[in-house]
N, C-alpha and C positions, 0 to 999 in steps of 0.2 A: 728249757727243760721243764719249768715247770707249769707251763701252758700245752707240750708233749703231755705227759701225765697228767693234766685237769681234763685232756680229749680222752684218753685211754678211760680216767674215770666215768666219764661221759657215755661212753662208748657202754660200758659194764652194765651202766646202769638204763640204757635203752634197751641189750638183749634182755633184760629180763622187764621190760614195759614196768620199770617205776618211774615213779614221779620222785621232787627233790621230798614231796610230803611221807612219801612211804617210805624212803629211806631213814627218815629223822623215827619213825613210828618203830621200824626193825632195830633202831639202833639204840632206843628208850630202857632197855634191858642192861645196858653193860653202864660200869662204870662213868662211863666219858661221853654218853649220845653223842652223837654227830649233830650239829643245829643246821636246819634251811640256808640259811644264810653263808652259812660258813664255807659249806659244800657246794654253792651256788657260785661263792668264789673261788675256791679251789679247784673247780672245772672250768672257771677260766683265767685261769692262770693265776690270780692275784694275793691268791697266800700256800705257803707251804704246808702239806699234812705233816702232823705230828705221829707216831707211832703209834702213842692210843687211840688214835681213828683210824689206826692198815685192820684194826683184827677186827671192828665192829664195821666196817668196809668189806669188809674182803670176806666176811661170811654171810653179809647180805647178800653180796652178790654172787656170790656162792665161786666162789676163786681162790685160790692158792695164795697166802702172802708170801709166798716166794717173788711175783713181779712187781708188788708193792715197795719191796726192798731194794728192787732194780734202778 
């Protein structure tokens, strides 16, 4: 499951041609930034996202946190 979801994240963040660095830069604005590292593992599998990173996720990548929840 949660190597499914770190591809799916994967996936989000090549249709819109980011890097793990741009992601951490959109993400700098909210409460919780998402760190390089963190998201580097959580795209491959090896830690779970917390729910303060679906909203600061999910409007980088500009997608519904509806399948975050999924």
């Amino acid at each position: 499951m949660l190597i499914a979801f770190g591809k799916y994240l994967k996936i989000l963040r090549g249709r819109r041609n980011l890097s793990l660095s741009d992601v951490v830069t959109l993400t700098k604005s909210y409460p919780e930034p998402v760190g390089k590292g963190y998201l580097s593992r959580v795209e491959r599998g090896l830690a779970r996202i917390g729910f303060s990173n679906m909203v600061p996720l999910s409007r980088s990548y500009e997608v519904s946190l509806d399948p975050f929840g999924e």
